[in-house]
N, C-alpha and C positions, 0 to 999 in steps of 0.2 A: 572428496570421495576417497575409499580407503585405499584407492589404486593410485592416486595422487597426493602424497605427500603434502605440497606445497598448495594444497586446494583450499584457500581459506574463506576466499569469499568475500562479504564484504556487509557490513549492516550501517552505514552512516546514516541514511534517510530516515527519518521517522516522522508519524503522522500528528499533528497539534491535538491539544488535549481536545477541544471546540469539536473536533472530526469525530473522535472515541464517542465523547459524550453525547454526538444524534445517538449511535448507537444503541449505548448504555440508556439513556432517557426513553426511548423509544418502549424497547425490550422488557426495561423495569416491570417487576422483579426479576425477572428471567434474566442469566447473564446470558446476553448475545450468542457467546459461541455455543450455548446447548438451544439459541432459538433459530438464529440461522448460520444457512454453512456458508454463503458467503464471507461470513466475517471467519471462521476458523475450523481449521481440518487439522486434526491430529493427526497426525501417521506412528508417530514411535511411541506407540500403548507398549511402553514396557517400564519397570519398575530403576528406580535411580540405581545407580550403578550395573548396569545389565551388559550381559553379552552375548551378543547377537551374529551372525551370517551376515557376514561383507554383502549379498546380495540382496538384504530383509533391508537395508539400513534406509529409509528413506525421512527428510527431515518434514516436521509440521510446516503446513502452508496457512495463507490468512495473516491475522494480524498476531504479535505475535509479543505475549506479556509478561512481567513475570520473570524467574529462573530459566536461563534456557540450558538445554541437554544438547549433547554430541558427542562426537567422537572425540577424545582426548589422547593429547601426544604429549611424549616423553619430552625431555630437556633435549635430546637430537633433534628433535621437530619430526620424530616417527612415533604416528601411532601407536598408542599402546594395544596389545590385545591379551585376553585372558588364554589361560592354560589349553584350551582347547580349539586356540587358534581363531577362536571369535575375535569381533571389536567390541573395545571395550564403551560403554556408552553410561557417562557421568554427569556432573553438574560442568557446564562452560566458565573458566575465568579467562580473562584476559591474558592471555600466555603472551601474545606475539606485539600485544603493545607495553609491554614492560613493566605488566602487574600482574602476576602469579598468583597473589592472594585477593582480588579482586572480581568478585563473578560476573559473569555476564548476566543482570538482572533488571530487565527492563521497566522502566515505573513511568505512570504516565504525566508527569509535567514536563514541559521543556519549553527553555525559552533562549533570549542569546545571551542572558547573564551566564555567570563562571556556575553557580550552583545548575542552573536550568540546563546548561551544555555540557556536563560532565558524558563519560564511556555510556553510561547505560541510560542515560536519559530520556524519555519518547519513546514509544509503543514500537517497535518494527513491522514492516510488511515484507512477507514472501509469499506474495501471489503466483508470482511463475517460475517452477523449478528449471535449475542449468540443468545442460545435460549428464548421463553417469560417465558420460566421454569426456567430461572439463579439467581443463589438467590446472586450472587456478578457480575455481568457481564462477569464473567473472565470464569466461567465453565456452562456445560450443553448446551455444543453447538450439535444443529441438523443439519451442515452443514457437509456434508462427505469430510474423509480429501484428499485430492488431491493427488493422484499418478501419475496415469497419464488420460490429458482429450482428450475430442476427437478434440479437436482445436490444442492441440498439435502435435497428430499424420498427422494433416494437415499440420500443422506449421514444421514438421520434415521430413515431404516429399516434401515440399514445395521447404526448404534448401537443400535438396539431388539433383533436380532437378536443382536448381538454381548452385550448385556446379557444375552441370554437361552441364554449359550452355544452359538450357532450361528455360530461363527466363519464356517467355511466361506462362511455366506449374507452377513455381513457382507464377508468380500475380494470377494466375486462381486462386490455393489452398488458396492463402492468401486471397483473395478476397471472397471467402468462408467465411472465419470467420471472416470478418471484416461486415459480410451480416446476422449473424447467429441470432443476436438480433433481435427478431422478434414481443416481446412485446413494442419495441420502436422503434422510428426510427434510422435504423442504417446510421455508419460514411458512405461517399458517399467513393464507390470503389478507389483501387490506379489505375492507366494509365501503371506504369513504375514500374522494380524491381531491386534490386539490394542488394548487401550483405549489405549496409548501411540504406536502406528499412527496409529489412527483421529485421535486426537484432532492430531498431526500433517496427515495429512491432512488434514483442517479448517481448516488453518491455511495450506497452501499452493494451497486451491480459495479461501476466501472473505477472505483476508488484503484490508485494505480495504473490509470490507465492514461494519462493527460488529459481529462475533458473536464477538469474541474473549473480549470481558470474560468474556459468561455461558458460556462453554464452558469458560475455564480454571474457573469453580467449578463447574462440574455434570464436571468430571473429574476435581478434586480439585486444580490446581494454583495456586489462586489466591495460597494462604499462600505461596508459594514466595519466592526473590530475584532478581533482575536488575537489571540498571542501575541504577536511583537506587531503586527499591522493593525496601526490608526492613520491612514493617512482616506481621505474620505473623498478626494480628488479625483471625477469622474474624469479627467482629460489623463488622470495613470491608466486606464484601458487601454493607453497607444502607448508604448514604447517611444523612445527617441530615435532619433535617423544617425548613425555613427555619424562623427564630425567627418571622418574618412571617405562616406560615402556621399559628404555634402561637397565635399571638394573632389572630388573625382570626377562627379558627374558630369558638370559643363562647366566650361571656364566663362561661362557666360551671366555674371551675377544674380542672384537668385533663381538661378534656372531651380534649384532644389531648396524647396522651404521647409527649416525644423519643425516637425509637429508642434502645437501652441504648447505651451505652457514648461520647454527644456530652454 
């Protein structure tokens, strides 16, 4: 933020191409971010190189593709701002990992070769803004953290119903919160449901939010492949028990047995 200097933030995560592409396949022709807002919110409708009021400055949310824009600092590591005391707001390169001529421009492959894991490689997510209070980007977030929302309790009766062949009641509930965005236009309703639906849908309401793992296996997709995971092993749904905590636990032999297959 322009009140903190050293507020940079941090973009390492990024989403597998397999994730973009429900998206994109879905939406076709339509790019996603003008079908739903889920997937992306602009906020800095302003022209490259602009400047703007320290308190206008707010960054795009959503997924996030492409050249990215911000605030740009001098070789001091302060902000630059134009004549009029604005911030200045340009194309992003790499300043502070020690490539000044290298943009931040994010493209959608990534894998864990050296080509596949280069700076800009893989789509970003900024679904929940820090707060204008963060004096590193990273803390002083006013966003609460997510338990459980009320799109899920839709979303969880949605799939009970569809479980129990009541499709019908399952599109209504989904249909609900695919309706719920109401400061924008929302995605246009689905027609049809199905476990391959829903379980999509889940995927474009809570993406970011932890609930992917246990959903691809309570819908059956977890064996699958993508990106860098082929491993097809349903007994990987269990983690291993730390050797730490096998020996801690009783000195009494096998009081504590390794989940099968570590």
């Amino acid at each position: 933020m322009p009140q903190y200097t050293a507020a940079n933030g941090t973009d390492g995560p990024a989403i597998t191409p397999e994730f973009y592409r429900s998206w994109v396949n879905f939406y076709a022709p339509v790019d996603p971010a003008a079908a739903d807002p889920r997937f992306y919110k602009k906020n800095m409708i302003i022209p490259a190189d602009s400047c703007i009021p320290a308190t206008s400055f707010n960054i795009d949310r959503g997924i996030l593709r492409g050249q990215q824009y911000g605030l740009t600092k001098d070789a001091s590591g302060a902000f630059i701002k134009c004549g009029n005391g604005n911030m200045k707001v340009s194309k992003l390169f790499n300043v502070t990992r020690g490539k000044p001529t290298l943009p931040v421009d994010f493209t959608e492959f990534i894998d864990f070769t050296v080509a596949g894991s280069n700076y800009s490689t893989g789509y970003r997510v900024e679904k929940y803004e820090f707060s204008k209070s963060s004096s590193t980007g990273r803390n002083a977030g006013e966003a609460d953290i997510v338990i459980v929302r009320l799109a899920d309790v839709y979303m969880m009766r949605a799939e009970a119903k569809l479980r129990k062949n009541d499709a019908a009641g399952a599109l209504a509930d989904v249909n609900i919160v695919r309706a719920a965005r109401t400061a924008t236009t929302p995605p246009p309703p689905l027609t049809s449901m199905s476990l391959d639906i829903l379980f999509r849908e889940r995927g474009f309401e809570f993406y970011w939010e932890h609930q992917r793992r246990t959903d691809m296996i309570r819908f059956g997709k977890f064996e699958g492949t993508w990106t860098e995971k082929t491993n097809s092993d349903v007994k990987k749904r269990i983690f291993p028990i730390p050797q730490t905590a096998i020996d801690g636990a009783s000195n009494i032999p096998g009081y504590l047995v390794q989940n099968q297959g570590y």
